[in-house]
C-alpha positions in Angstrom: 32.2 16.2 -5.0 34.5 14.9 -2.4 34.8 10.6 -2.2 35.2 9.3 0.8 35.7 5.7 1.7 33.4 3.6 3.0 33.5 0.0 5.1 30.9 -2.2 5.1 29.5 -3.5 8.3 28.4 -6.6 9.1 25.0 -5.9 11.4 25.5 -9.3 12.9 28.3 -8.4 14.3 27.7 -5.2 15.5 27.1 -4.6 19.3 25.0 -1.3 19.4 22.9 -3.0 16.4 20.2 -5.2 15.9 17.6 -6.4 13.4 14.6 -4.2 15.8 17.0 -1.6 14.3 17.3 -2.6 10.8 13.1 -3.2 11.3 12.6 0.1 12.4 14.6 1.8 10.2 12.5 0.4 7.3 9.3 1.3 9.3 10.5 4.6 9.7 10.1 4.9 5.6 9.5 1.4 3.6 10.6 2.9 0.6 14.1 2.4 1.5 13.4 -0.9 0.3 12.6 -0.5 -3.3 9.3 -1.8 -3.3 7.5 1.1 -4.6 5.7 4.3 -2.2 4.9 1.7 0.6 3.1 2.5 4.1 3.6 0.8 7.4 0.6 -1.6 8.2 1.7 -3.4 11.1 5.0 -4.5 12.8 5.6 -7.5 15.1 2.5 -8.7 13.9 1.0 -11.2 15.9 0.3 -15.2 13.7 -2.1 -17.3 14.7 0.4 -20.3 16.3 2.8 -18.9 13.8 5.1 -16.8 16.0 5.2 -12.7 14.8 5.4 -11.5 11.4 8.2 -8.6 11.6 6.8 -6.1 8.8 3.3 -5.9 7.1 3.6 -3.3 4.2 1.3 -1.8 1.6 0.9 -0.4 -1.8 -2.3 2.0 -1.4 -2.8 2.3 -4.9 -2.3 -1.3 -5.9 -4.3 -2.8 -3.2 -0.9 -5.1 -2.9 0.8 -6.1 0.8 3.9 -7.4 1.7 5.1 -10.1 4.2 8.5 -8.7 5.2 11.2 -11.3 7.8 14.2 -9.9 8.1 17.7 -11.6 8.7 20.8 -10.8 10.3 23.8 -12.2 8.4 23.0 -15.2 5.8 19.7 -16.2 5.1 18.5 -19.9 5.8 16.0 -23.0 5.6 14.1 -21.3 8.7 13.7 -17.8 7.5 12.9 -19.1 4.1 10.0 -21.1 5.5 9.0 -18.7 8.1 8.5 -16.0 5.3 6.7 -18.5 3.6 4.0 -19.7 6.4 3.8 -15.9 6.8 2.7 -15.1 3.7 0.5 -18.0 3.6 -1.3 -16.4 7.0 -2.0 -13.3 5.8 -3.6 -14.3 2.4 -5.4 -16.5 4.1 -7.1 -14.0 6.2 -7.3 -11.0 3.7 -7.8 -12.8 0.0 -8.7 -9.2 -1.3 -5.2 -8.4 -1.3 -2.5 -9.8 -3.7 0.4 -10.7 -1.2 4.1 -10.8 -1.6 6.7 -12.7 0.4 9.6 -10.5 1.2 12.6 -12.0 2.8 15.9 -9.3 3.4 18.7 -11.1 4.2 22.5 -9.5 4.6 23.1 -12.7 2.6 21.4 -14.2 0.4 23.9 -17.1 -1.0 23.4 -18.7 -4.2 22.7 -22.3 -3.0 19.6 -20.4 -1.0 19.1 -18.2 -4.3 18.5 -21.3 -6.3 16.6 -22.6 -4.0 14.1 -19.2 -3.3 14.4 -19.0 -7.3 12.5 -22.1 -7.4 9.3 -20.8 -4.9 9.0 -17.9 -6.7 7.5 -19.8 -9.5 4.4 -20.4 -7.5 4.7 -18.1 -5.0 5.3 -13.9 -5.2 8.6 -13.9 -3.4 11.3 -10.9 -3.6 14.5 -11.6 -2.3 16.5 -8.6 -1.3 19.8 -8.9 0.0 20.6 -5.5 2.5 24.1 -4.2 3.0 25.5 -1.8 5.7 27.7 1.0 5.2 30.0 2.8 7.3 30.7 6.4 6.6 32.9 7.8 10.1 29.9 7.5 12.7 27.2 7.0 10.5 25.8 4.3 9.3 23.8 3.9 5.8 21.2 1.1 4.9 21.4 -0.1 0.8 19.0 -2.7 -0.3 19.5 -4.5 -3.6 16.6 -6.4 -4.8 18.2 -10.4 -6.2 15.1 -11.6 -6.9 11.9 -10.0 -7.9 8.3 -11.3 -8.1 6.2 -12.1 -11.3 3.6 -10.0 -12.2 0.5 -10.7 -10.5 -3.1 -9.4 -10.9 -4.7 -6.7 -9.6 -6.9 -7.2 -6.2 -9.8 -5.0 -4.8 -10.2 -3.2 -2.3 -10.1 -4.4 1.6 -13.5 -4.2 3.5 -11.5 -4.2 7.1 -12.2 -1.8 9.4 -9.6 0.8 8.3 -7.3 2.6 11.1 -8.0 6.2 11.9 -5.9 9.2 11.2 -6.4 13.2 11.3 -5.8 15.3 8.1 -2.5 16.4 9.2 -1.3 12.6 8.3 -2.5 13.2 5.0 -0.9 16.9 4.7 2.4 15.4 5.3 1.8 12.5 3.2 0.2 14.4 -0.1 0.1 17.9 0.2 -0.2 18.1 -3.5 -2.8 16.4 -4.1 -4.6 16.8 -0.9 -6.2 20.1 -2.6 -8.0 18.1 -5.6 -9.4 15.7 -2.9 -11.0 18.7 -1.0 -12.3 19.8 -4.2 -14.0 16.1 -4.5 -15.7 16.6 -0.7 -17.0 19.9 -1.7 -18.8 18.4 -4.6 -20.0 15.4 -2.2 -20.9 17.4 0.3 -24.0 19.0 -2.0 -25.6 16.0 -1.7 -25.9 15.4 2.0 -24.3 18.7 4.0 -23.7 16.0 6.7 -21.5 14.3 4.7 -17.7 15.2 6.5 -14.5 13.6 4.8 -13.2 10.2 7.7 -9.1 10.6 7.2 -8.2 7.1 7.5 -4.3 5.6 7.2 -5.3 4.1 3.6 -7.7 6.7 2.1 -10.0 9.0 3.2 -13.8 7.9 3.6 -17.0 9.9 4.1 -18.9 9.3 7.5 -22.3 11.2 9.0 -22.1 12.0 12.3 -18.9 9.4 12.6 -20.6 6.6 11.1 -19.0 5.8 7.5 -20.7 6.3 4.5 -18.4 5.2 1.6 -20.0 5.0 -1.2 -17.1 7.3 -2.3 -13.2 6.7 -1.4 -10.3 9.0 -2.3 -6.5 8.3 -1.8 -4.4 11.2 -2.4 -1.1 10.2 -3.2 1.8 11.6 -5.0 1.1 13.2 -8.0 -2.6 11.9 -8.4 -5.4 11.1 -6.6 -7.3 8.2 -6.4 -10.9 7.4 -6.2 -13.2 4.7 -5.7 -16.5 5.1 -7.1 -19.1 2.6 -5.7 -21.4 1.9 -8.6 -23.0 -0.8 -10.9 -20.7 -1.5 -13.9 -22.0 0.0 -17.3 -20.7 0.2 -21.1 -22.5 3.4 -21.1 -20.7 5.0 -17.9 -17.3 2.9 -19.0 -17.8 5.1 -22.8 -18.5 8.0 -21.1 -15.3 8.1 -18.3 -13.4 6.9 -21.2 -14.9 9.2 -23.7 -14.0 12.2 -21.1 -10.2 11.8 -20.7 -10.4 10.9 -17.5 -8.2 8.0 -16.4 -10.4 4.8 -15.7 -8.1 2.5 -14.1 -10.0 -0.8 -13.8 -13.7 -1.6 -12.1 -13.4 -3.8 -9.2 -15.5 -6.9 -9.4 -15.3 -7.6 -5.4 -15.9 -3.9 -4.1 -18.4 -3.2 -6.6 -16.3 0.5 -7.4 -14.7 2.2 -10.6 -11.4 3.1 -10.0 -10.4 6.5 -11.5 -7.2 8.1 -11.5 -7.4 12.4 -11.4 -4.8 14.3 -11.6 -4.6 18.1 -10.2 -6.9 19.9 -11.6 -8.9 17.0 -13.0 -11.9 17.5 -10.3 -12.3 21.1 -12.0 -12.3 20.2 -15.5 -14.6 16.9 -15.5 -16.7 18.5 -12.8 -19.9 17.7 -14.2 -19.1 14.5 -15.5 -18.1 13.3 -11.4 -21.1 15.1 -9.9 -23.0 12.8 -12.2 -20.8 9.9 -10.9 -20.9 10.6 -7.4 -25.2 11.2 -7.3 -25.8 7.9 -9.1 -23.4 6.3 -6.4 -25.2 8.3 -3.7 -28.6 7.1 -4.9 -27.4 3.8 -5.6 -25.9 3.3 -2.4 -29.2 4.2 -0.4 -29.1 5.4 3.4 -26.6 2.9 5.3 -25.5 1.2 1.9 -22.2 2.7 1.5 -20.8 1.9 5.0 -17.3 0.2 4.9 
C-alpha cells in the first residue's frame, strides 16, 4: 500500500465548487454521512414562509427523518437557527416521524459547539463537521460526526401518500432480500389472486387493480426484511410470534401493525405461522380497510 499525500480543501474557497455540489454528493448516497442506511426524501424542499430545506433524509426501518442545512466554511447563528425552524416544520407536519436536526458545517467552532451542545438537550441535533480532501484531481468528502443526538423513541409508520417506484429500484436497493419478500406476495396473493405487490420508494404495498390495499407492508433492506402486519394487538398472537423465533420488533400503537423482522429464509420456515398472520389481517382489514 502506497501513501500519498493529501491537502485539504477548503470548499468555500474553491471556484469549480459549491454547496449544490457538496448537497448532491450526499443525495447521490446519504450514507456518506454516517447516519445509518439513509434514503433521499426530498431536496430543496420547499417551507411554508420558511425558505427551502436543503436535504430531507430517512431511516426506512426506524421510521426516523432528518432535517439536513448544510454550510460552506464555519457554521453560524443563522444556520443554527435555520436548522432549527426546519426541523420544527417538518415535525410539525409529519408527527409520525421522530425528526432529527442535522447541521454539516466545514466548521463547526467550539464557541458554536457549546452553544449547539446546549439545544441538543431538548432538541435531536447532530452536528457534523465535513472536510475536503485533495488527492491530484480528485476530490474526497469525510464527515465526522462532533455531536450526536440522544436516543429518542421509536415512531410509527407514515400514512402519506408514498412516492412510486418499479421493482428495478428495489433490485438495486435489496437484491438479497428482495427474494424472501416475493416469497411473502406469493403467500398473499392466495387470498385475493388480485392482490399485485405496489413498489413504492419506502416499502412495497399491495394494491388491486392500482388501488392500495395495505393491510400488509414489506421493506426489504439489507440483510432482513421488514414487515408490517396490520392487526389488533393480542397477548395470544404477541406469545405466539414470540414463541416462534421470529423477530417481533415492536407493535405500533398509531398504525395499528406488528412489526416483524425476517430474515432470508424466515418466510419458508414460519410459513404457517404468517399465513395465519396475514388472513386475520386480511379479514380484519375488510374490502377497502387496508388502503394507505
Amino acid at each position: 500500500m502506497r501513501y500519498v499525500k493529501a491537502d485539504r480543501l477548503w470548499i468555500r474557497e474553491a471556484p469549480d465548487l459549491t454547496e449544490r455540489w457538496v448537497q448532491d454528493r450526499i443525495a447521490e448516497d446519504p450514507t456518506i454521512l454516517g447516519l445509518g442506511d439513509l434514503i433521499l426524501k426530498d431536496s430543496e424542499r420547499r417551507q411554508p414562509h420558511a425558505g427551502r430545506l436543503d436535504l430531507l433524509l430517512q431511516d426506512p426501518e426506524a421510521d426516523r427523518r432528518f432535517e439536513v442545512e448544510i454550510q460552506l466554511g464555519a457554521t453560524d447563528e443563522s444556520h443554527i437557527i435555520r436548522t432549527i425552524e426546519y426541523w420544527d416544520v417538518e415535525r410539525k407536519r409529519y408527527p409520525q416521524y421522530e425528526h432529527t436536526a442535522v447541521i454539516v458545517a466545514e466548521d463547526i467552532t467550539s464557541r458554536f459547539l457549546n452553544v449547539i451542545s446546549l439545544f441538543n438537550a431538548a432538541i435531536p441535533l447532530v452536528a457534523i463537521q465535513m472536510s475536503a480532501i485533495l488527492v491530484g484531481d480528485n476530490v474526497a468528502l469525510i464527515f465526522t460526526k462532533v455531536l450526536d443526538l440522544m436516543t429518542l423513541g421509536a415512531i410509527d409508520e407514515d400514512e402519506e401518500l408514498a412516492e412510486v417506484t418499479d421493482r428495478a429500484y428495489w433490485e438495486r436497493r435489496a437484491p438479497r432480500t428482495l427474494q424472501t419478500a416475493d416469497g411473502l406476495f406469493e403467500t398473499l396473493r392466495s387470498f385475493d389472486t388480485r392482490l399485485e405487490p405496489k413498489y413504492n420508494k419506502f416499502y412495497i404495498g399491495l394494491a388491486k387493480h392500482g388501488v392500495p390495499d395495505n393491510f400488509v407492508t414489506v421493506q426489504p433492506l439489507k440483510n432482513h426484511v421488514r414487515v408490517g402486519i396490520r392487526l389488533s394487538r393480542s397477548e395470544d398472537v404477541e406469545r405466539r410470534i414470540e414463541a416462534s423465533g421470529i423477530d417481533l420488533m415492536r407493535y405500533g400503537d398509531k398504525s395499528g401493525r406488528y412489526w416483524l423482522r425476517l430474515r432470508p429464509g424466515d418466510e419458508e420456515e414460519h410459513k404457517e405461522l404468517l399465513e395465519e398472520l396475514f388472513s386475520a389481517s386480511f379479514k380484519e382489514s375488510g374490502p377497502g380497510a387496508g388502503d394507505a
